[in-house]
N, C-alpha and C positions, 0 to 999 in steps of 0.2 A: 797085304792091304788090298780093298777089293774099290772099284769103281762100282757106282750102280745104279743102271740106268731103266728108270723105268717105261715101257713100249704097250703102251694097251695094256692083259694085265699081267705081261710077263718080267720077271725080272731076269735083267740081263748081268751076269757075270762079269767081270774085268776084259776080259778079252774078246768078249761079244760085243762089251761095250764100247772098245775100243774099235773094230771089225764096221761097227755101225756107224759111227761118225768118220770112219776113213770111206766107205761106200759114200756117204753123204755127200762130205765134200769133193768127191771125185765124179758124180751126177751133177753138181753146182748148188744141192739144193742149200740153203742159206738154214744157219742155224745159230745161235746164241748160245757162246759158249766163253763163258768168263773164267780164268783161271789165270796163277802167273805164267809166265815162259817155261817153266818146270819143269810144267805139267806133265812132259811125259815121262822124264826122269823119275817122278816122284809122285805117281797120282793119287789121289784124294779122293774122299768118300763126298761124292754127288748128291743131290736134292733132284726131287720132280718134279716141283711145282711149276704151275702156272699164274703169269701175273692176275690175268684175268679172271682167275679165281677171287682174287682182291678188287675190282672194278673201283671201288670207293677211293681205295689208295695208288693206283695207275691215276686214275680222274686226276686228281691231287700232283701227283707229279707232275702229268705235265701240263696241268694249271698253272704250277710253277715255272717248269719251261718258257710257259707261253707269256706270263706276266713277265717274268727276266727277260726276254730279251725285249719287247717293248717297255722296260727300264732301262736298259742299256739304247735302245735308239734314243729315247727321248734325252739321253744323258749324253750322248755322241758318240757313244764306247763300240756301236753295233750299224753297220749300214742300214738303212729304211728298207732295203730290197730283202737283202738277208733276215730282217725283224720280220718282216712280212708274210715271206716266207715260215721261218719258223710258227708266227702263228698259225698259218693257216693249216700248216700239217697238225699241229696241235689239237687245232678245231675236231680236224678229222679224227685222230685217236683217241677222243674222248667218248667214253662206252662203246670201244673198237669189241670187236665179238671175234677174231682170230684169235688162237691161243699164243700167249707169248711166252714161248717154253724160256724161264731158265735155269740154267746148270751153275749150280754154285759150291764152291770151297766150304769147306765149315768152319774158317777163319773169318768168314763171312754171313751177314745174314741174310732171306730172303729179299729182305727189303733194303734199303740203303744202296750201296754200290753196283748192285746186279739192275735192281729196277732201273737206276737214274742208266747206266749204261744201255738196258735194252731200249728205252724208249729214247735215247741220243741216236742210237742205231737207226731207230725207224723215225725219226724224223730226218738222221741222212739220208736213207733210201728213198723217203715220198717223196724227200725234196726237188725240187727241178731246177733248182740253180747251186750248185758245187756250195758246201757251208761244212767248215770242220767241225769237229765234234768241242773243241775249244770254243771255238764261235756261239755254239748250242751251250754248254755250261758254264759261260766267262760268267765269274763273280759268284759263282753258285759251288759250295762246297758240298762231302758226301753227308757231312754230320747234318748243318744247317736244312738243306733240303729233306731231309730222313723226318726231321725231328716237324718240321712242318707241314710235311706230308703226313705225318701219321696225326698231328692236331687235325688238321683238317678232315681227314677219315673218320676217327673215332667222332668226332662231332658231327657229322653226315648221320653216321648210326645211331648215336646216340637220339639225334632228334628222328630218326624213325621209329624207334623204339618207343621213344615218349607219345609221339602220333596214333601210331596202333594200337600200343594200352589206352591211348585217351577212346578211342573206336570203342575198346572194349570194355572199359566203365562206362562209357553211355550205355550199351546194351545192358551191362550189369542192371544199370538206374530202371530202366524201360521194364526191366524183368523185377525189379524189386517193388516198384509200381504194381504192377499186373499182380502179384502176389499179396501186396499188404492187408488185405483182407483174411489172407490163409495161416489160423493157427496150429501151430506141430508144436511137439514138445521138445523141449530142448534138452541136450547132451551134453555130459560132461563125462570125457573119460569110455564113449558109450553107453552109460550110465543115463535113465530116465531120469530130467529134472523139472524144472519149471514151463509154464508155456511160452512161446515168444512166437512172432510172426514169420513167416515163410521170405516174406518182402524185405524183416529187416537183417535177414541171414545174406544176403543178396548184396542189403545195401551195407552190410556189413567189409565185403570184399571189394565193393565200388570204391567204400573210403581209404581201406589202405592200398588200393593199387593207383588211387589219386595223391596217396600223401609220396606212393613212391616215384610219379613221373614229375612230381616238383621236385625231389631230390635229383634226376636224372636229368629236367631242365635246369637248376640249380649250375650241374656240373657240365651240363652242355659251354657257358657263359666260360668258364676253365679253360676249355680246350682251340676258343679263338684269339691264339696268339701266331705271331709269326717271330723267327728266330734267323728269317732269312738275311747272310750278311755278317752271323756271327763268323764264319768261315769253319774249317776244323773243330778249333780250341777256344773259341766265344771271344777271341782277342780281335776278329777284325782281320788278320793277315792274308793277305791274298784277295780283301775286295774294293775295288776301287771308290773314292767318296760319291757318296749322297748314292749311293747303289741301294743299301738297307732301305730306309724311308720310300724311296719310290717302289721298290719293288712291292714293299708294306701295299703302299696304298692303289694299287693297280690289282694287285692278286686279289684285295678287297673288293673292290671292284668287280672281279672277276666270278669270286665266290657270292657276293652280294649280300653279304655280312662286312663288319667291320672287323679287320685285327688289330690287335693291339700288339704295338712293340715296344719289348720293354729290354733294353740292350743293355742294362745292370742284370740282367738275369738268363743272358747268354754263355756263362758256366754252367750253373748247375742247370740250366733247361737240358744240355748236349749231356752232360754226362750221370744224368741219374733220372730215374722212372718210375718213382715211388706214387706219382699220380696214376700211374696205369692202375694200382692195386685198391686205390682209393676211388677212382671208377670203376671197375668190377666189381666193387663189391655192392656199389648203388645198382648194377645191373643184373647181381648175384641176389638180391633184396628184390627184384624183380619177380624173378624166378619161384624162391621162395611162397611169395604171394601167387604166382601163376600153379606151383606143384597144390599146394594148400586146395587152393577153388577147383583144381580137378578132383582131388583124390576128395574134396567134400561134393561132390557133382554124382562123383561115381559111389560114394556111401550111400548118398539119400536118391538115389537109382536103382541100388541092390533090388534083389528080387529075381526074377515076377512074384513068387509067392512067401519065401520067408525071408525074404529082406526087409528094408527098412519102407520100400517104394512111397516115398514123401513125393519125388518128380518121377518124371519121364522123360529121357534123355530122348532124341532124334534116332530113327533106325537106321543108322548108319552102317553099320554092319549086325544084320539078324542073326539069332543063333544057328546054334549045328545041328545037324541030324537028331544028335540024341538030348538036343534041348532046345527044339525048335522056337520055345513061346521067349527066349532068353533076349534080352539086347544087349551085344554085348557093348562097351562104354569102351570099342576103340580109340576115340578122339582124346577123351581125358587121358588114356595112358599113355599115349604120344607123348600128350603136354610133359605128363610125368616125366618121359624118357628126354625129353628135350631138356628139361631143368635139370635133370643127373647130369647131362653133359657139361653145361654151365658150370655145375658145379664140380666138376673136374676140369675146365677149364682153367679155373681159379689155380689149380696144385700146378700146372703148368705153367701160367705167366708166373705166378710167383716166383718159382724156378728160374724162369728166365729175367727178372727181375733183377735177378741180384747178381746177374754174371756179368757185370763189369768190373772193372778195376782204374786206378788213378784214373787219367783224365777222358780213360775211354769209355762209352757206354757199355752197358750190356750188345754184347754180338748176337743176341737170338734172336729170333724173329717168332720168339714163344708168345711175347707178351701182344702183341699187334694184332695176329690170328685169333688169339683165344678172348681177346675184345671182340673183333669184330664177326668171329663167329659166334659169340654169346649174344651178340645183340641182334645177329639176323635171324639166330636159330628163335628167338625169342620175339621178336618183329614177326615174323612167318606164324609161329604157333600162336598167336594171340589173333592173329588174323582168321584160323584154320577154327579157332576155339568159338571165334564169335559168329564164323557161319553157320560150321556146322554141328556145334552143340548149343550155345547160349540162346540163338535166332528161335531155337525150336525147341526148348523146354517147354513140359505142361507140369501143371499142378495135380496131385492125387489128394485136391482138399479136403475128400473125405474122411480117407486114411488119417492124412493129419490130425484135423476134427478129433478122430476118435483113440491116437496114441495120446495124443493130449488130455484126454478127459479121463486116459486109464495110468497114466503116472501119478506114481504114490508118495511123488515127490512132496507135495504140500501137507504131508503129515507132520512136517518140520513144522507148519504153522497149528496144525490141528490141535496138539498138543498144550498150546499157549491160551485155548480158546477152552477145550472141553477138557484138559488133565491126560499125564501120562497114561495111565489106566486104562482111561477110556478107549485114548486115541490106539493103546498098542493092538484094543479087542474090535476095534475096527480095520485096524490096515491089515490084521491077522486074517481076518474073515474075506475082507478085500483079495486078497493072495488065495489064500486058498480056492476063492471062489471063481477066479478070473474076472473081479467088477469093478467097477468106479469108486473109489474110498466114499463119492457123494452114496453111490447106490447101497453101498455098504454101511453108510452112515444111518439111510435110511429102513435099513433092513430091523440094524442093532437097536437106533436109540429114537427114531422118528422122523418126521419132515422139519422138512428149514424153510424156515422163515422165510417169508420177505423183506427185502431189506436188510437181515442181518448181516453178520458177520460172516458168518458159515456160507451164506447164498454167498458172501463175495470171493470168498478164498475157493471155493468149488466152482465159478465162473470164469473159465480161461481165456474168455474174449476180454476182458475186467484187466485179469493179471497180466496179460499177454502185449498187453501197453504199459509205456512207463511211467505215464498220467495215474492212471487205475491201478500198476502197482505203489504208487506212490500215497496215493489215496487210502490204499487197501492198508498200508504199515501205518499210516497216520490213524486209523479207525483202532486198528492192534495195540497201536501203544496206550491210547486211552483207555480198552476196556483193561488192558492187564497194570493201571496204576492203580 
């Protein structure tokens, strides 16, 4: 069995590891180190984490802290001096920037027991007048606190999440604007089809990454609950009365939202986390729509010469030596690679989802990470996406213009108008020829009319709106009754 500690970026061995924390304490330097008495009887496979890698959920703790014991003075459980105290180290530790290394069991998870211990720790040390660690945790259980610290984190992300997609569907709007004018022909499959507008492909991805931050605010509203008070086993034992409600409505306070507590749902709040999978996947639907809008960003960018080049991405990173005119579409592939991760996040929490039993929760600390690094990595990349690719899109509305006017899609209508026949010795001649089915049309059979039918089904300003397409099958149905 090995211990393993990691040092910068070496991994240390069992007996290095052990070598390094007997140096340690024998310099004085102070370290956080959670295990039972055992330990060295029988040692255990170590973590490296740091709290402060989680800032949202250290915040949250000792939120908590700091609301309890200013529940317990107001309630007479806690001296005025001592409540004081604690808060004000509190104050201080919140988006503290020292690492707070710790070493934890893997009967244990990250969070829960190791967190509430190290920040009991450092609010004894800052302290300046002598307070037990009892003092610091009266009334505050390991499950109870866990379980409201991570509400309260994931709700912190979740609404930054929602903030920065909302950034980034305005820009989408701004760009779908600036474009409605620009007809391209539309894809299906890759496949040349109909015309549609450059604006409303734009405003296309505005609407669903707006339908998805109502879902993400939807479950924001979910995750403000407090459970503080349930104790362990949601029965209550171990916390003194009228402790729950006051501490409810102070941390409230604190946070500057309302929580709600609902102390018939102190079971199963503690011991199952079937809602973490249920918001991942509203934030996995995020993704989704983020992966989408790059890898269509970086389609209708290909090029410089035999791509699709509909835009012009930002020069963000210029090409190589041996393709100097190239741009290449670094930004969107980030996006990409950040949304792969998300979504291998998801194979992890769920994993740790389900690794409770009877009245204990899941032990990992799979499912809390892999939230909340899905919503930052996703926060960040949507931020990264709107400076520096969406800000600086240009149009190649020529280009457009003119793949529009050479897709051979509308022979699907031509047909209906002029006869199989006809249409198939025009699309033929079209193909072969590299030209417009219209140029082709008038090559084979004549000019068109004004006004007619043909002028409209060949006009992709016309069809390219859904007024004009609507107008245009309302003309179709008549002549062909």
């Amino acid at each position: 069995m090995f211990l393993h500690l990691l040092t910068g970026t070496k991994l240390l061995n069992f007996s290095e590891s052990i070598n390094l924390l007997e140096k340690s304490t024998e310099k004085g330097l102070k370290m956080s180190f959670f295990a039972n008495e055992s330990l060295t009887k029988a040692p255990l496979c170590f973590g490296h984490e740091k709290l402060n890698e989680f800032p949202e959920y250290v915040n949250a703790v000792v939120k908590i802290r700091k609301a309890s014991a200013l529940a317990n003075r107001e309630l007479g459980y806690l001296s005025k001096e001592k409540a004081a105290e604690i808060s004000r180290v509190c104050d201080g530790l919140i988006n503290v920037s020292e690492p707070l290394t710790c070493f934890e069991q893997t009967i244990l998870r990250f969070i829960g027991m190791p967190a509430n211990k190290i920040i009991n720790e450092q609010i004894q040390i800052k302290a300046e007048i002598p307070i037990s660690l009892d003092e610091i945790s009266l009334n505050q259980w390991t499950n109870d606190v866990t379980v409201t610290a991570e509400a309260i984190a994931i709700r912190s992300d979740l609404s930054l999440l929602s903030k920065n997609l909302r950034i980034l569907c305005n820009e989408l709007g701004r760009k779908a604007k600036e474009f409605e004018g620009v007809v391209k022909c539309g894809r299906l499959g890759l496949r040349d089809s109909f015309p549609i507008r450059l604006g409303d492909e734009f405003k296309s991805h505005k609407t669903i990454i707006e339908a998805i931050i109502g879902e993400l605010q939807e479950e924001e509203k979910f995750w403000t609950f407090s459970v503080l008070g349930a104790g362990d086993l949601g029965t209550g034992l171990g916390v003194l009365p009228s402790f729950s409600s006051k501490v409810t409505q102070l941390l409230s306070e604190e946070l500057g939202y309302k929580l709600s507590l609902k102390e018939e749902e102190f079971q199963p709040s503690l011991n199952n986390r079937y809602r973490f999978i249920i918001a991942h996947s509203k934030i996995q639907a995020a993704a989704v729509a983020l992966w989408k809008l790059a890898r269509d960003l970086t389609i209708m960018a290909s090029g410089p010469r035999a791509g699709i080049r509909e835009i012009v991405l930002p020069a963000v990173a210029p090409g190589s030596s041996i393709m100097p005119g190239k741009i290449n579409p670094t930004v969107a592939e980030l996006i990409m690679n950040i949304c792969d991760k998300v979504f291998a996040n998801s194979s992890g929490l769920n994993v740790g989802v389900h690794a409770g039993w009877l009245e204990n929760d899941s032990n990992s600390s799979l499912p809390l990470k892999a939230i909340l690094d899905s919503c930052q990595l996703l926060s960040r990349g949507a931020m990264v996406l709107v400076e520096k690719v969406v800000k600086g899109i240009t149009s190649n509305s020529e280009r457009c213009l003119e793949q529009a006017q050479m897709s051979l899609a509308p022979a699907l209508f031509l047909q209906k108008i002029i006869g199989k026949n006809e249409t198939k010795k025009v699309l033929e001649f079209a193909l072969i020829n590299n030209i417009s089915l219209a140029d082709s049309y008038r090559k084979l059979i004549g000019e068109i009319e004004k006004g007619s039918l043909l002028e409209d089904l060949f006009d992709v300003y016309l069809l390219s709106r859904k007024e004009g397409a609507k107008n245009f099958m309302n003309k179709l149905r008549l002549f062909t009754q």
